[in-house]
GUBAZA-863218 format. One record per residue (C-alpha): residue in one letter; x, y, z. Coordinates in steps of 0.2 Angstrom, whole numbers, plus 2048, in hexadecimal, padded with zeros to 3 digits. Layout:
BEGIN
AXYZ
...
This chain:
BEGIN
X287D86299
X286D97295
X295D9E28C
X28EDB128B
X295DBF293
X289DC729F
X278DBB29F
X26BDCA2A3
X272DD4293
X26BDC7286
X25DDCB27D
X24CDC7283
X23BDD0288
X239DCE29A
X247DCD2A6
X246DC82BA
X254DCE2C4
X24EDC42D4
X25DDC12DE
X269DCF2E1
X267DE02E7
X270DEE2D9
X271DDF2CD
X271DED2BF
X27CDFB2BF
X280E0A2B2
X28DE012A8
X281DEF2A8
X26FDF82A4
X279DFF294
X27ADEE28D
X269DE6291
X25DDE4284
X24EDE028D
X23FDE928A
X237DE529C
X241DE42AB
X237DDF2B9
X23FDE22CB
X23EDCF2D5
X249DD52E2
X24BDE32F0
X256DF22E4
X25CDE62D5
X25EDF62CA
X26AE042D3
X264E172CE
X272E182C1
X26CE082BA
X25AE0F2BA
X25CE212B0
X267E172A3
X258E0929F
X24BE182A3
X253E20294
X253E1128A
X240E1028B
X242DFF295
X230DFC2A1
X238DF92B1
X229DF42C0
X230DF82CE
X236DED2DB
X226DF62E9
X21ADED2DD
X223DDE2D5
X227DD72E8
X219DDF2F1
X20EDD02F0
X21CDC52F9
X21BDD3309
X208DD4307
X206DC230C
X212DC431B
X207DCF322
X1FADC431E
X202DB7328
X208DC3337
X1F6DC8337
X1F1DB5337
X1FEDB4344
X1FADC134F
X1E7DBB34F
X1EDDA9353
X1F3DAE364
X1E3DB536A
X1DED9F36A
X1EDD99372
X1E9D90381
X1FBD8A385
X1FFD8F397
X213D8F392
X21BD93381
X22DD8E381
X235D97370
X23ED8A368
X242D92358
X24CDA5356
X23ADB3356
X22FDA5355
X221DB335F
X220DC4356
X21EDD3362
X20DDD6360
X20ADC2364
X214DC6372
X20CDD2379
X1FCDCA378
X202DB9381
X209DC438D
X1F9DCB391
X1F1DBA394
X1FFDB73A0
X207DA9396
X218DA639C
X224DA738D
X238D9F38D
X23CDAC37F
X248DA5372
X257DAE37B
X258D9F388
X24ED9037D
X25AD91371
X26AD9737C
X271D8437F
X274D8236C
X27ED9236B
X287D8F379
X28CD7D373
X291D85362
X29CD8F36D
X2A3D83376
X2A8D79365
X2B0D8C35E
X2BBD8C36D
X2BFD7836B
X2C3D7B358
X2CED8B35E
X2D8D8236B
X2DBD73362
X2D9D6B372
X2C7D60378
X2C1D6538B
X2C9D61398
X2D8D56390
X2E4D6339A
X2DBD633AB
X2D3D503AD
X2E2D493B6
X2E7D573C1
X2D5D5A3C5
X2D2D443C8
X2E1D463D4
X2DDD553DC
X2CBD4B3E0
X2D6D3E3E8
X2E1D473F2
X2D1D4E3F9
X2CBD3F3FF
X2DCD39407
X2DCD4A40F
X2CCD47418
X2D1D3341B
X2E0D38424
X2D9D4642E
X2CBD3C435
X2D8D2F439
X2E0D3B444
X2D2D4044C
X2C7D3044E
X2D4D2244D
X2E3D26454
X2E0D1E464
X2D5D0E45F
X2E1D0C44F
X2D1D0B444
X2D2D0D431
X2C5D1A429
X2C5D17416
X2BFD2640D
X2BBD203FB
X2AFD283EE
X29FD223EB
X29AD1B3DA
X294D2A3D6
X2A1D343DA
X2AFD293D2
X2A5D263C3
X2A6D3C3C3
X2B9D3A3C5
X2BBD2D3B7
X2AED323AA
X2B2D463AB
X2B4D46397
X2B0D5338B
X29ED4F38A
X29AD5039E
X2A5D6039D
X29CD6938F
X28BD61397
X28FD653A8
X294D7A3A0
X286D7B396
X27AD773A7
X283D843B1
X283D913A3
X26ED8C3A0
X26BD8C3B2
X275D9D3B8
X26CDA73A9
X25BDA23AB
X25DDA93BE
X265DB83B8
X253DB83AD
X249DB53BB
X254DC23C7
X252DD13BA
X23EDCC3B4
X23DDCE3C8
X246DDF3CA
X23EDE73BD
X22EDE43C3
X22CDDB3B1
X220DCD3B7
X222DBE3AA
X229DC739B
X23BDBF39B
X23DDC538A
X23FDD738E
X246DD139E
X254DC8393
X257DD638A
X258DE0398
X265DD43A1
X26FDD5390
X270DE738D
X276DE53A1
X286DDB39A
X28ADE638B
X28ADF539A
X295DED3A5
X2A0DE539A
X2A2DF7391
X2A6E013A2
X2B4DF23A6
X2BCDF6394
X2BEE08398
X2C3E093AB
């Protein structure tokens, strides 16, 4: 293992900052003995740094032509991008990634009246589940472990509600029995409500309410099928209301 001081001060003829932006300050471009110091990362030398190794004679290509060959090709393959929409026969593209259409691909699809599930909805039930675990890990408590009985009995007392009213009403004469029991649907609801058909059941109402508040705002704003700017739209929404109820 190295057992030097400071690695990028030893002696040698080329060094590669290609990790860290103001890698090499005044006080450590005073100590480096390279004779070429070519910039591999966005600002690896601060302006101090630079004068002092500027003053030592040291070559230093900067970092707009040592990376620019990396940022060339990813315009390369935005272009390659951009012209790869105009084939795309697909009727419906559902984003399953986070930006996997650029703007100007989106733009174009739009266009073609492709009907596009921007990422802000695709992706939204893994971040919604990653919420739910936060507030599991910050309550220390699984879902529904507080709630299951009261709500199980609640259920029942329902039921017996209903029995015993309809037995007043229907059998009081004929002194008939009307049983009122849950179906198997019902009582495998009641017995199976655990902290995976909570959180399933949560994460269907939370999908379900925003993709029609999607829908509502795309159709208010006259904004056709764009549910991206619709989404946007319907978000900046929130952010307004939710700072109007903090100040009155």
């Amino acid at each position: 293992p190295y057992k030097g001081k400071n690695l990028i001060c030893e002696p040698c003829d080329i060094l590669l900052p290609c990790a860290l932006e103001k890698l090499i300050k005044k006080d450590t471009a005073q100590d480096i003995k390279a004779k070429i110091i070519a910039e591999g990362a966005s600002g690896p030398i601060t302006p101090a740094g630079d004068k002092v190794l500027i003053a030592k004679n040291v070559l230093i290509p900067p970092d707009l032509i040592t990376i620019a060959g990396g940022i060339t090709v990813s315009y390369y393959e935005w272009l390659k991008n951009l012209n790869h929409t105009q084939d795309i026969k697909a009727k419906i593209i559902a984003e399953g990634a986070s930006g996997p259409i650029t703007p100007a691909g989106d733009k174009v699809l739009i266009a073609k009246n492709v009907l596009i599930p921007p990422d802000l909805i695709t992706i939204a039930g893994g971040i919604t589940v990653s919420y739910y675990e936060w507030l599991k890990n910050l309550n220390h408590t699984p879902f529904g472990r507080l709630s299951y009985k009261y709500e199980r009995d609640c259920n029942y007392l329902l039921l017996q509600s209903v029995q015993e009213a309809l037995q007043r009403y229907f059998g009081q004469e004929k002194k008939i029995t009307i049983p009122i029991v849950p179906s198997e649907l019902f009582k495998r609801r009641i017995y199976g409500a655990g902290e995976k058909e909570i959180i399933r059941n949560g994460l269907m109402w939370t999908m379900e309410n925003s993709c029609k508040e999607l829908m509502k705002t795309a159709k208010e704003f006259n904004l056709g099928t764009d549910f991206r700017t619709a989404g946007y739209v319907y978000a900046i929404q929130l952010c307004s209301l939710s700072n109007l109820r903090a100040l009155f």
